[in-house]
C-alpha positions in Angstrom: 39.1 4.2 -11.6 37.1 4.9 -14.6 35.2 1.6 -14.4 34.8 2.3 -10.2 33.0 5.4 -11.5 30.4 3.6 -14.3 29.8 1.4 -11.5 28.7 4.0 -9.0 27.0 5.7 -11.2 25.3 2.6 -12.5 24.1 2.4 -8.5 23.3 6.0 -8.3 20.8 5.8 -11.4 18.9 2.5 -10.0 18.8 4.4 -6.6 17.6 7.6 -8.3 14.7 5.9 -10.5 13.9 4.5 -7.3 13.9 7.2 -5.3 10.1 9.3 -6.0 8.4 5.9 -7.7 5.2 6.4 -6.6 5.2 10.0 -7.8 5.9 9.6 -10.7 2.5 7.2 -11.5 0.9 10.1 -9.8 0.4 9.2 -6.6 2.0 11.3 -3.2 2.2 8.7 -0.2 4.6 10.1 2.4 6.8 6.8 3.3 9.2 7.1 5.8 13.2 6.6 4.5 13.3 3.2 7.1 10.8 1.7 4.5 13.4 0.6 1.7 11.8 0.1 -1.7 12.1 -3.6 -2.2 10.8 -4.1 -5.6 8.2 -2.6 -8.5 6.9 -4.8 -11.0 3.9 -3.4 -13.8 1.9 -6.4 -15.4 -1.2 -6.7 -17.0 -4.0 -9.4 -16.0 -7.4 -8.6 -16.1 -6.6 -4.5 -15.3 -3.4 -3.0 -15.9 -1.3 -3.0 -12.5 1.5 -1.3 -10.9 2.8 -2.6 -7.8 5.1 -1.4 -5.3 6.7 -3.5 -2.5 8.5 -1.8 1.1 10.1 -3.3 3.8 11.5 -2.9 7.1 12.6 -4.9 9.6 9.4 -6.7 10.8 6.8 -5.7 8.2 5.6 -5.4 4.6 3.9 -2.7 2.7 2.6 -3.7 -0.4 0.7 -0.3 -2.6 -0.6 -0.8 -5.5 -2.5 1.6 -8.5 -4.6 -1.1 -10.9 -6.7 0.1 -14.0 -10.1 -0.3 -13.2 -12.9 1.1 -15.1 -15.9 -1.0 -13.9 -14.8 0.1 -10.2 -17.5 1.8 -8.2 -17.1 4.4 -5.3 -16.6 2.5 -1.9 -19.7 2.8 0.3 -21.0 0.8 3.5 -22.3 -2.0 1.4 -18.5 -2.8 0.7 -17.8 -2.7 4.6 -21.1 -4.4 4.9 -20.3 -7.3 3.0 -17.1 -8.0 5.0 -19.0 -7.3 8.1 -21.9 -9.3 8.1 -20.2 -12.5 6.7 -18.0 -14.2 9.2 -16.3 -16.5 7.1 -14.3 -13.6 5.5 -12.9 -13.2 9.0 -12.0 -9.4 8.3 -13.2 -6.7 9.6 -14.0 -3.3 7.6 -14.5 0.9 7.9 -15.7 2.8 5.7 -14.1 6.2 6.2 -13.5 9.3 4.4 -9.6 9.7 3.4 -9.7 13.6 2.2 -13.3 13.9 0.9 -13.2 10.4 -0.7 -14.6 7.5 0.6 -12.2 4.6 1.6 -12.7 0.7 2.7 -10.3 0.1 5.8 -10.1 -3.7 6.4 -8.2 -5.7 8.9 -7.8 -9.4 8.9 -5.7 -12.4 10.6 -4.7 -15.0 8.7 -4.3 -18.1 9.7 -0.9 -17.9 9.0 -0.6 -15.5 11.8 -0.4 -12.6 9.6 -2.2 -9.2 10.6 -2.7 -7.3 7.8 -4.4 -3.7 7.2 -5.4 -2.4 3.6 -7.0 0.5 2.7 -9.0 0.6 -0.6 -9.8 3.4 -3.1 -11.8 3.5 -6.3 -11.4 6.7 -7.8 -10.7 8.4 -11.8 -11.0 4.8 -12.9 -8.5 3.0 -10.6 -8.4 1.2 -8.0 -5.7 2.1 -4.9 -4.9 -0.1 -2.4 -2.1 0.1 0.1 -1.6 -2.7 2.7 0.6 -3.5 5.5 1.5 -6.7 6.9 3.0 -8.3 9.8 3.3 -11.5 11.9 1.0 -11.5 14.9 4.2 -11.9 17.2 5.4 -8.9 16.3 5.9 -7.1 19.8 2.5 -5.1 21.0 4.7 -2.0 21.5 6.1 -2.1 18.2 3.0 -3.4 16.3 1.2 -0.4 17.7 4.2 2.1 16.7 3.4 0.3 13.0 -0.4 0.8 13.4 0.2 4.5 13.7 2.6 4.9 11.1 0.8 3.4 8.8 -2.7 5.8 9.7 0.4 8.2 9.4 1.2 6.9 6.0 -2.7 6.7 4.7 -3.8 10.0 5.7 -1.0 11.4 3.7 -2.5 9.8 0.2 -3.4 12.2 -2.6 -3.4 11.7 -6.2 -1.4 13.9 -8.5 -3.1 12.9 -11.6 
């Protein structure tokens, strides 16, 4: 019985650390509980990175905080570039995510992959969260994902 115990609270503790991850590296994303946290992994390459991965059933959310002190605030130019040459085969926003400017790209892989990212350079990081999803994903749930994740991006602040 006593080893039953360590064991669930071996369980509880990796669920626990687990539980507010993002938070806790000061950033507030509000996640819905059907997006299980399937992994975090910190490494360094050229910038310091932290990276967390979600899933659900039919999609992937990948957010990630990297150190980045040569980063610039996002403006058109960044859309612009991904706009005006085709063989990126994105396209991008520039919008304003709670007085700070943000890149909002969408591309289609060849791999039949849609994914959306949203980009933020701000405080000497660079944010990016990003959602993919296979391009037969069902329209009526591939737009329920689309809004979620808007749902998911306008909740992002930084608790620095």
């Amino acid at each position: 019985m006593k080893a039953l115990t360590l064991i669930l609270a071996f369980i509880a503790s990796i669920h626990n650390s687990y539980a507010m991850p993002l938070a806790g590296h000061g950033i507030q994303l509000d996640i819905p509980q059907s997006w299980a946290l399937n992994s975090f992994r910190e490494y360094s390459s050229i910038n310091d990175v932290m990276e967390w991965v979600y899933k659900v059933d039919d999609a992937t959310m990948i957010v990630t905080k990297t150190k980045c002190s040569h980063c610039k605030e996002i403006s058109q130019e960044n859309a612009d570039e991904f706009n005006f040459h085709k063989e990126f085969s994105t396209s991008a926003l520039l919008i304003n995510l709670n007085g700070i400017n943000a890149l909002y790209t969408v591309y289609e892989s060849p791999k039949q992959v849609f994914t959306r990212t949203l980009t933020i350079n701000i405080e000497g990081y660079q944010y990016g969260i990003q959602q993919s999803m296979s391009t037969d994903v069902p329209f009526v749930r591939a737009s329920h994902m689309e809004r979620l994740f808007f749902s998911i991006i306008n909740s992002f602040k930084i608790n620095d």
